[in-house]
Every structure is written in structure tokens, then in C-alpha cells.
N, C-alpha and C positions, 0 to 999 in steps of 0.2 A: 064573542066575535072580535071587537075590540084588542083582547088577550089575542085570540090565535093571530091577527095580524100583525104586533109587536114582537111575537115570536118567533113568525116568519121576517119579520125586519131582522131583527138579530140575528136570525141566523145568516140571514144574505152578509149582512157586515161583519161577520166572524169569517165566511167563507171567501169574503174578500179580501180582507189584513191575511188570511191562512195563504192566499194565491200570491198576494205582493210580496208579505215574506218569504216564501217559496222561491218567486222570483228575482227574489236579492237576493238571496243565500247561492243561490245557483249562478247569475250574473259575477257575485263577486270571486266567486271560484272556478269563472271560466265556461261554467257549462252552459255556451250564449243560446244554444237551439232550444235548450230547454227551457231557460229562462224567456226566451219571446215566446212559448207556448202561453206560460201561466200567463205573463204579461197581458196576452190578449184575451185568457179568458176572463181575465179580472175586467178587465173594459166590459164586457156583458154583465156585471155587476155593479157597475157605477154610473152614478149621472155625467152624461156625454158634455155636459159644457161645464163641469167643476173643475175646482184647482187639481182634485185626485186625478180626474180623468187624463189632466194635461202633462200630471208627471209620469202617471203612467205610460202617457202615449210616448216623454219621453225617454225611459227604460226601456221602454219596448224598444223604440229607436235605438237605443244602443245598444240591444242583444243583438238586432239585426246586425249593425253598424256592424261588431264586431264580429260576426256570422260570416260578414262577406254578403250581404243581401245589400247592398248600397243603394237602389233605387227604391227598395221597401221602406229601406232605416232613413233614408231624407223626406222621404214623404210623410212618416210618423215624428220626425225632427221637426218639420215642418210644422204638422198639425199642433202640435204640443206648444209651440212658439204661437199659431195663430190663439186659441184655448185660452193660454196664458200668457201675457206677454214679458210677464220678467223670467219667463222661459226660454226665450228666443234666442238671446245671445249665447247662454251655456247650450242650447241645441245646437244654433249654425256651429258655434267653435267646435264641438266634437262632433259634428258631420267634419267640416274641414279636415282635423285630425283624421279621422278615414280616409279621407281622398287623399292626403298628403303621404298617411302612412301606403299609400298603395300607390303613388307614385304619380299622381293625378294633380299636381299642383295648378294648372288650371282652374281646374272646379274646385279646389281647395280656395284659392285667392277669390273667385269668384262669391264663394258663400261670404267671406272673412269683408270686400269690398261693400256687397249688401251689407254690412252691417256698419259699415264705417261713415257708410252714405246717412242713415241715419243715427247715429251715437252724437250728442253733445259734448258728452263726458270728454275732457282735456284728456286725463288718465287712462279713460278706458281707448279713447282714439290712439292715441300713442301707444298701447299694447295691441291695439289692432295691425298699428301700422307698421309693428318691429315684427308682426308675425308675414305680414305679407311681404315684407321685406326678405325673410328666411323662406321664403317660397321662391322668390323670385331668382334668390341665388341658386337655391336647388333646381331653377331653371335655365340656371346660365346666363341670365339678364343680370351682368355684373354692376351696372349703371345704375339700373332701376333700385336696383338692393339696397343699394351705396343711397339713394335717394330719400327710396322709404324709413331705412335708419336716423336720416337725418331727421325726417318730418314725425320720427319717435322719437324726437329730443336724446339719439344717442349716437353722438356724434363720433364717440371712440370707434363703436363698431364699424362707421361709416369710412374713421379711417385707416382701420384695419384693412377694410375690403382696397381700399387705393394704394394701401402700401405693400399689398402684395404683389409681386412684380409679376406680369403677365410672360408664359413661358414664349419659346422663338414659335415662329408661324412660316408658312411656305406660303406664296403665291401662289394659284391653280394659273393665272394667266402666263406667269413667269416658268410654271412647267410644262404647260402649251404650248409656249415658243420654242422653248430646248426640246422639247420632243422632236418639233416638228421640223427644225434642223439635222437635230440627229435623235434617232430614235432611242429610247430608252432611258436619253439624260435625263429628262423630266421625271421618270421614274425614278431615281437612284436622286435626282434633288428631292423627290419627296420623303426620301427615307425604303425604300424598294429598292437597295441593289441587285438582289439576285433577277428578278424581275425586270431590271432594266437592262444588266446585262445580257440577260437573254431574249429578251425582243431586240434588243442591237443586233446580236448574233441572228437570227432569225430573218433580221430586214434584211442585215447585209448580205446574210448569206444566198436571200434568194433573189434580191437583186444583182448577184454576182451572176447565180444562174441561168437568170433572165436575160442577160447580157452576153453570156456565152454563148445560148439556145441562138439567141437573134445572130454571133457571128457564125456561129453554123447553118446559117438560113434556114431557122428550124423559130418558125414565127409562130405557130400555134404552141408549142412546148414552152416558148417567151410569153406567149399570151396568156396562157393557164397559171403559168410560175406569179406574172405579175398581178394576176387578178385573185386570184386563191390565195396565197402568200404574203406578196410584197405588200398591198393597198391594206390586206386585212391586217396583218399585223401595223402597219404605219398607224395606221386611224388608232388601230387599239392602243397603239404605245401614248396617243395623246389622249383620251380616254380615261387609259389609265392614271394618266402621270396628273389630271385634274380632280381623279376622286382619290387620291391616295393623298395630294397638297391636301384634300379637304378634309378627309380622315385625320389626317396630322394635327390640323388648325384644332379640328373638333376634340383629340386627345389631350393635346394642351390644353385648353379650354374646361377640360372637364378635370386635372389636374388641379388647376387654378381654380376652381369650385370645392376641389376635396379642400384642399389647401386653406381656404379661408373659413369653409364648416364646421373643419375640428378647432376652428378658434372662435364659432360661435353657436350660444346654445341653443337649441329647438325649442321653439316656442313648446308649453305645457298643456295641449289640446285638452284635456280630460279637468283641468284642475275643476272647473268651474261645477262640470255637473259630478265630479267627483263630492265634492261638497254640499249639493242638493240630494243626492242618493243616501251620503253618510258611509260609502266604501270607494274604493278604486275601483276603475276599470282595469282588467287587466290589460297592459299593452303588451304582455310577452306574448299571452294570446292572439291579440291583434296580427301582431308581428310574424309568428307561426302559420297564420293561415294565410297571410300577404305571399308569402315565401313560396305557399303551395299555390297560389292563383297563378303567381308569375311562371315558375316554372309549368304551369297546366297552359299556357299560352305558346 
């Protein structure tokens, strides 16, 4: 009896190493659906509160992650951090990594912040802090960036981000005004000439109309031209000429983000549990199915 239950032990733990290996062979070469398969039958093989169960839970997590299952794979990133706790930081950072690689920088700084809340580590705080800092530029928060670089002891980059000189901006209030003197200027200051010169043409043209109608004592035809015509296109030309100043603002703005990017490098989301797995994640993978989410939206 004795015998047939060591037998049955061994074979459970053969069938186990058989699934996890499975599941990195498959992980490291991309094929993440199939690798969160084994992942999780290997968990119905292991004790639920081991150090196995925790790296498993976080592999699994990263098939998902990289699946595109992002609410699956933070929840098993999760688990795997509570399980074991010197799992938790290489889990939140490649959750981060996913959300960041998917344009989600919000919930990327948000996982990366948790942890900064509690990290002691001088070293590891300052790698926290130079990655939330690369999120925040990729959010346009040029200030905040510049900030978090500094409080990662890397003052160069902080003054890279300040000495790149911010492109011209338009006023919306200053296009608001010129519209509303004369229609269309405001559009043609935002960068909309043809647009603005033809709501000028348009205004003027049917206030000309309107004016005619009325000295032909033809006050309903004045009436209709001013209320159909004249008022709609007026309002629209200021309207316009305030999302177009703001479109503008926002394309500089996102220039002056490329701009300072390509002079700094992206944090390495992967390193960490790249070196507890013992292979890379693929990120060309990652990057491939980002590319099909976006475009499925």
C-alpha cells in the first residue's frame, strides 16, 4: 500500500515538471493560449500555498498578460505576489508592462505606485520612480516626468525633458474673439485656412442676402437666410476656431512627447520575472496583439 502511494506521488510530480515545462517551452516561444492552459492544469497538481504554486500562478499570469486577457493576468499577478511575497514586485512590474504596452498608462503608474508605497530599497525606489516618470511623459504630464526623474536620482534625463523647447500653441480664447468679430479668422489662426475661409464666405455671403431680402421688404426670406445660415454658421465658426486652437495645442504637445521619448529609454517591464522563469517574454508578441486590440476598437 505504502509502495502504490509513492507511486502515485511520483507520478503526480512527473506530471507536474511534464506541464510546467510544457508551459515554458510554449510561453517562451510565444504560444501564450496554450501556455495558460498547462499553466493552470499544473495548479490542480501543486500545493495551493507553495513557492511552486506562486510562480506558477505567476506564469500563468504572464500567458494571460500576454494573451491580452489583462483582468485574468492581474488577478493571477496578484495572487502569485500575495502566495509569495518576493514575487510581487517582478509581478506588479510586468502587469505594468502590459498595461503600458497597451497604452494604459494610468493603471500602469498605478500598479508601479503600489509598490513604491511600500519598497524601502533606495535602488529599487529610484527604478520605480524613473519608470513612472516614462509613463507620465507618455502621458503628456511633462512636469510630473521631469519630477519623477529627479526623485530617481537622474537629473540628466530631468534635464533633457526641460530643455526641450516646447512647440507654438494657439489660444482657443484668442480664436474666440477673432471669430467672433469676423468669422473664420479664428479658424485660419488655428491653422484651418480653407475652413475659415469658407465660413467667412458663407457668413458673409448670407448676411449680404439677409440684407437684401430685408430691402426688398421680403422679411421672412431675411428671416430664414438669418436663422438657417447666418447664426449657424457664426456660432460654428467660433466653435470651431476653439477645437481646432485646441487640436493644435494637443499636436504640439504630443510632438514634444515624441521628441523627448526617442531620447529616453523604456523602462524593461519583463527584466525581473524574465529572470525568475529563466527565458524572455516575448514582447514582439505582446506588441502584435496590442496592435490588433487597438485597431479591433
Amino acid at each position: 500500500m505504502t509502495f502504490l502511494l509513492v507511486l502515485l506521488c511520483q507520478s503526480a510530480i512527473c506530471n507536474l515538471q511534464s506541464e510546467i515545462s510544457l508551459g515554458d517551452s510554449l510561453l517562451k516561444h510565444g504560444f501564450n493560449h496554450e501556455a495558460a492552459r498547462e499553466f493552470r492544469s499544473s495548479l490542480y497538481h501543486s500545493d495551493s500555498g507553495s513557492l511552486t504554486a506562486g510562480l506558477i500562478r505567476m506564469k500563468l499570469g504572464l500567458s494571460l498578460g500576454a494573451d491580452n486577457d489583462l483582468p485574468t493576468a492581474a488577478e493571477e499577478l496578484r495572487t502569485a505576489g500575495r502566495l509569495e511575497p518576493g514575487l510581487s514586485e517582478p509581478a506588479q512590474t510586468a502587469l505594468a508592462g502590459f498595461y503600458a504596452r497597451r497604452r494604459r498608462y494610468d493603471l500602469a503608474e498605478f500598479e508601479l505606485s503600489d509598490l513604491l508605497v511600500f519598497t524601502r530599497d533606495s535602488t529599487r525606489r529610484a527604478t520605480l520612480n524613473s519608470a513612472i516618470g516614462w509613463l507620465r511623459l507618455q502621458k503628456g504630464d511633462i512636469a510630473s516626468a521631469a519630477k519623477s526623474y529627479e526623485l530617481a536620482g537622474r537629473p540628466e534625463v530631468a534635464s533633457t525633458i526641460g530643455a526641450t523647447k516646447e512647440g507654438p500653441r494657439r489660444s482657443p480664447t484668442t480664436a474666440a474673439v477673432l471669430s467672433s468679430f469676423i468669422p473664420g479668422s479664428g479658424e485660419i489662426y488655428a491653422g484651418h485656412t480653407v475652413t475659415g475661409l469658407l465660413g467667412f464666405a458663407i457668413t458673409a455671403g448670407s448676411l449680404a442676402g439677409a440684407v437684401w431680402a430685408a430691402k426688398a421688404d421680403d422679411w421672412v426670406s431675411a428671416s430664414i437666410i438669418v436663422s438657417t445660415l447666418f447664426w449657424r454658421f457664426y456660432n460654428g465658426s467660433r466653435s470651431n476656431a476653439v477645437a481646432f486652437a485646441e487640436e493644435f495645442n494637443a499636436g504640439s504637445r504630443h510632438r514634444r512627447v515624441v521628441e523627448i521619448s526617442n531620447r529616453v529609454v523604456e523602462p524593461d517591464w519583463f527584466r525581473e520575472a524574465d529572470s525568475l522563469t529563466g527565458y524572455s517574454l516575448r514582447p514582439d508578441t505582446v506588441s502584435v496583439e496590442n496592435d490588433k486590440v487597438e485597431k479591433g476598437k
